[in-house]
C-alpha positions in Angstrom: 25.6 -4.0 -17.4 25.9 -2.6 -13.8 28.8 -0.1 -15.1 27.1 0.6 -18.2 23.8 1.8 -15.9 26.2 4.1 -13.8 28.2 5.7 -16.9 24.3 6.7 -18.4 23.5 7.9 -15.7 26.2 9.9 -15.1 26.2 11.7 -18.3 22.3 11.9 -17.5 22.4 13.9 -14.7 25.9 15.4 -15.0 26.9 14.2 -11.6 30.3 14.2 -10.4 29.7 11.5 -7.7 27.5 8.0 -7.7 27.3 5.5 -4.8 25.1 2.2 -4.8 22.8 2.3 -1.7 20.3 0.0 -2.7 19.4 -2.7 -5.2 16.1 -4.5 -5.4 14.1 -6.6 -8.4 15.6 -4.1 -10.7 14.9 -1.2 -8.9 18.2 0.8 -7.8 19.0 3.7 -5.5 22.2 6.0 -5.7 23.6 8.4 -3.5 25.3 10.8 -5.6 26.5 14.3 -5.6 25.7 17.3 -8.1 27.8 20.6 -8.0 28.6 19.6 -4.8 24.8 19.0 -3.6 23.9 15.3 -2.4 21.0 13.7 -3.9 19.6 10.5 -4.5 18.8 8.9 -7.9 16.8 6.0 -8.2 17.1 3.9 -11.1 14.4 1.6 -13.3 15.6 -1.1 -14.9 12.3 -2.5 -15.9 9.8 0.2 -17.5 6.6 -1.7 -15.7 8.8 -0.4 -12.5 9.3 3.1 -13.9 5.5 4.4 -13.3 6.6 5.7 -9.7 8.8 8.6 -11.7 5.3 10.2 -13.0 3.4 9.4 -9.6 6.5 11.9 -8.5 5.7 14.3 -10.7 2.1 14.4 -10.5 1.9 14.6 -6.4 3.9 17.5 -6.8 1.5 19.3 -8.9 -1.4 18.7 -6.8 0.5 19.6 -3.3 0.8 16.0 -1.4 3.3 15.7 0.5 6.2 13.7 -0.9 10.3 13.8 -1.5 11.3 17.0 -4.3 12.5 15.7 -7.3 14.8 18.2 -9.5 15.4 16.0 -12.9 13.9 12.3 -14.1 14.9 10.4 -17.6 12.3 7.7 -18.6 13.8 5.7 -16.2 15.7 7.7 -13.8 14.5 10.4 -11.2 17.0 12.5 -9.4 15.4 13.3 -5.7 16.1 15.3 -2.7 18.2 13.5 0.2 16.3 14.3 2.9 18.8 12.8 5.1 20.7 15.8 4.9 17.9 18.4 6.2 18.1 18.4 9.7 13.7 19.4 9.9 13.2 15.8 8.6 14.1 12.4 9.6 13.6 9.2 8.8 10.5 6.6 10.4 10.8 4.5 13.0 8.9 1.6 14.8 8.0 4.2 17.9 6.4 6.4 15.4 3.5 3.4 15.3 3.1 4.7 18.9 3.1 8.6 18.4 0.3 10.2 18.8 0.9 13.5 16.5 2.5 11.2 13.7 -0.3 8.8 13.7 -2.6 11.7 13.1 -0.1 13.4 10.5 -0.9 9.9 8.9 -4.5 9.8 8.7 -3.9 13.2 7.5 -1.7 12.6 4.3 -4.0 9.1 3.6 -7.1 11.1 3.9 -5.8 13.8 1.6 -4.6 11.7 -1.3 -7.6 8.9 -0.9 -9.9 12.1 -1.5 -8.7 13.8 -4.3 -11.4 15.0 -6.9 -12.3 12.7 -9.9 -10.6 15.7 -12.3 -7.5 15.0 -10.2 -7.4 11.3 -10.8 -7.8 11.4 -14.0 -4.2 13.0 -13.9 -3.3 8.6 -12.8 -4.5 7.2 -16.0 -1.2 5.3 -16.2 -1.9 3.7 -12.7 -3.1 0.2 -13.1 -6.1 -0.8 -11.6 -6.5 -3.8 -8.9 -9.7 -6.0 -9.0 -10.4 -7.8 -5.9 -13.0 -10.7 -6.3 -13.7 -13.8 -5.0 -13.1 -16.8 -7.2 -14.7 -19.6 -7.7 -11.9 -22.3 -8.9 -10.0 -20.7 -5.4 -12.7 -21.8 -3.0 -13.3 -25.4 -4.4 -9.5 -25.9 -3.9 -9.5 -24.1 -0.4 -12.8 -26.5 0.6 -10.6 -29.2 -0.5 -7.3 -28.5 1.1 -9.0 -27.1 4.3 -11.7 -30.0 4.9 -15.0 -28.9 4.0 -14.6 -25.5 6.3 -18.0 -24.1 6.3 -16.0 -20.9 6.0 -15.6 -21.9 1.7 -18.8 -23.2 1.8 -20.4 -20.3 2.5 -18.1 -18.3 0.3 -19.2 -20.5 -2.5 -22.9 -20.2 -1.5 -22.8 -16.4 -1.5 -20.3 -15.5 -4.3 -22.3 -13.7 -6.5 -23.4 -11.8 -3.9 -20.0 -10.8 -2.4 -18.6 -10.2 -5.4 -21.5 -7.5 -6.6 -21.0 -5.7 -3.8 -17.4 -5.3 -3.9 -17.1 -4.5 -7.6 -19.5 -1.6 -7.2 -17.0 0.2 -4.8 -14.7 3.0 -5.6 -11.7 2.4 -7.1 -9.2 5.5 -5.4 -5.5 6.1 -5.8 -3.9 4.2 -3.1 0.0 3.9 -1.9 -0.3 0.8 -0.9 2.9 0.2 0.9 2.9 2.0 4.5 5.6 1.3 6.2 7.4 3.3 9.1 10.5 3.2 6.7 8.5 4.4 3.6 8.1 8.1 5.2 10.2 10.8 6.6 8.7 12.7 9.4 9.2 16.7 10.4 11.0 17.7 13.3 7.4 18.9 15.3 5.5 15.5 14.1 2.9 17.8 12.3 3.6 16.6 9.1 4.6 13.0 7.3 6.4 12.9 3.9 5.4 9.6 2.0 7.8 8.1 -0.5 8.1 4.9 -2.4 5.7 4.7 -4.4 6.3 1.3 -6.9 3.1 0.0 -5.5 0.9 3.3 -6.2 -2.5 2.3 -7.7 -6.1 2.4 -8.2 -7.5 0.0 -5.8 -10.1 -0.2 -2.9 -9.9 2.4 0.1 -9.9 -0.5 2.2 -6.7 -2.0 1.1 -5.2 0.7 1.9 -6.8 0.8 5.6 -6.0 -2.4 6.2 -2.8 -2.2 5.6 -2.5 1.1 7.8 -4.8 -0.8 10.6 -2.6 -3.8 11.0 0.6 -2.1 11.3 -0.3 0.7 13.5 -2.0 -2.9 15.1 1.6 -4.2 16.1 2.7 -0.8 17.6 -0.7 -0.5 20.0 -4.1 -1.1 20.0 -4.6 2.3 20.5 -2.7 3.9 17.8 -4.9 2.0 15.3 -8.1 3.5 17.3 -6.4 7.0 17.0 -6.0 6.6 13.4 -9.2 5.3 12.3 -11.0 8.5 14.4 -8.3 10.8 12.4 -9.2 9.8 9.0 -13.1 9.5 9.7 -15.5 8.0 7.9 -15.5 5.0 5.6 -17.2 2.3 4.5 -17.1 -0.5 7.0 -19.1 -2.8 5.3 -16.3 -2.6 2.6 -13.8 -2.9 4.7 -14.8 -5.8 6.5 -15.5 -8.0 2.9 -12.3 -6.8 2.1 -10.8 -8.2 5.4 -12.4 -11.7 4.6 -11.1 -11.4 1.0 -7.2 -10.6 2.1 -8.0 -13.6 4.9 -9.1 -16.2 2.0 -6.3 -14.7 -0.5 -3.6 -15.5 2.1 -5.5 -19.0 2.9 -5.2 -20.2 -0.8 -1.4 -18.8 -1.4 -0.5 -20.3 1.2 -2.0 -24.5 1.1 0.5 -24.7 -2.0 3.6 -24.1 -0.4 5.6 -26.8 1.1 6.1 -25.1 4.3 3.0 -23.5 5.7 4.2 -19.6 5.6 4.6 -17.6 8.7 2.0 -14.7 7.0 -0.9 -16.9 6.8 -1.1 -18.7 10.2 -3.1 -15.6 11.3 -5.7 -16.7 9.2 -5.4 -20.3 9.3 -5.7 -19.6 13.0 -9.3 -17.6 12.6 -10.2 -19.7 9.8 -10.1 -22.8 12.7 -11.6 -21.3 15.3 -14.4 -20.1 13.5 -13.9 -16.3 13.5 -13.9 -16.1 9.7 -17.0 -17.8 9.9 -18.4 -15.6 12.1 -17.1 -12.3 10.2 -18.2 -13.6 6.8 -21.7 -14.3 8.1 -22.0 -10.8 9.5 -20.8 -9.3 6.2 -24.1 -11.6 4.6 -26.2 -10.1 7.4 -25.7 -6.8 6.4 -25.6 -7.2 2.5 -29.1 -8.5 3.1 -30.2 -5.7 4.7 -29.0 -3.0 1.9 -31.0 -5.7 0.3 -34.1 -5.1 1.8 -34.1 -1.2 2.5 
């Protein structure tokens, strides 16, 4: 199989040279060299994967920043090695800690999470996440977890939480940042995103979160820094989201033999109280929309 992949996509692309570098779920990148020009090709082997090849193509159109691409099959894409140009390098961790990249950040999020409706509808293919509270979920977290009055509540209000969040926006969203998922100029003033297998229509606060809690790890700070770069939001959203991602992880998690590293965050919030606490702030404020 492996050999019969290269010899396509050699005849493909015409290239006179092709290197593994990567292989992932099906997903496979190639260095390879083209009248004596390096490249890399990534390679689809299943076609639900292959959807990043048009989110290439369309961020090009519509002048986000992101890697050149200079051929693609239906499941192929030739792109530029940006290894290769000295102005660009790859992340790093310290870049969590940069000032000037942490607002070329917010800049690039902000840009693509507010593209005009006639510009998304250039995504169609995208699929669309729905985040929602479920009901089957909580009775077996209330179970698993003892009663928590954290579930109980959830049950209680579900309706409610559930309306709220299904009338937010749905925007395009990366939904994979990460320090290794974007090359950075040699002046910090602008970040190139790439990767993009995860690209879909989902809440502006999944995204955020994401962004929050890494920058998180790097300082304090830089998360402050970003969240003033990017502006304004809608923290009411954001914090039901927060709960939601909290309870998701909480359920994965009870069926697993081993409790997971990735969830005692919220195991440890969900004992203390805190998601208690931030769940019946949420309530607080839904009320209030309720009332104005």
């Amino acid at each position: 199989m492996e050999k019969d992949i290269l010899r396509y996509l050699k005849d493909e692309f015409v290239l006179s040279e092709i290197n593994e570098v990567q292989a992932k779920r099906g997903v496979y990148v190639y260095a390879v060299t083209k009248d004596n020009v390096k490249y890399f090709l990534k390679y689809f082997e299943n076609k639900s994967d292959a959807h990043e090849i048009e989110c290439y193509r369309v961020l090009s159109k519509i002048d986000i920043a992101t890697i050149k691409y200079y051929g693609y099959t239906s499941n192929a894409i030739l792109l530029k090695d940006m290894n290769v140009d000295s102005q660009y390098r790859i992340g790093c961790a310290d870049d969590y800690i940069n000032a000037e990249i942490i607002k070329s950040v917010a800049k690039w999020f902000k840009k693509l999470h507010n593209l005009s409706d006639k510009i998304n509808t250039k995504f169609s293919f995208l699929d669309e996440e729905s985040v929602a509270f479920e009901k089957q979920k909580i009775m077996q977290c209330i179970e698993f977890y003892n009663h928590n009055e954290f579930f109980n509540l959830l049950l209680v209000n579900i309706i409610q939480l559930n309306d709220y969040l299904s009338g937010c926006d749905k925007i395009i969203i990366h939904d994979d940042f990460y320090y290794r998922n974007f090359f950075v100029d040699t002046d910090s003033s602008e970040v190139t995103m790439f990767d993009f297998n995860y690209m879909k229509k989902g809440l502006r606060s999944q995204e955020l979160d994401l962004i929050r809690r890494n920058l998180r790890s790097g300082s304090e700070n830089s998360e402050k820094l970003f969240v003033k770069e990017y502006g304004d939001y809608d923290e009411l959203e954001y914090n039901l989201y927060t709960l939601w991602r909290h309870f998701d992880c909480l359920f994965a998690a009870k069926s697993l033999e081993q409790y997971p590293n990735w969830a005692l965050e919220s195991r440890q919030l969900l004992s203390v109280g805190k998601l208690t606490d931030m769940l019946k702030a949420v309530l607080k404020n839904l009320n209030r929309l309720k009332i104005e």
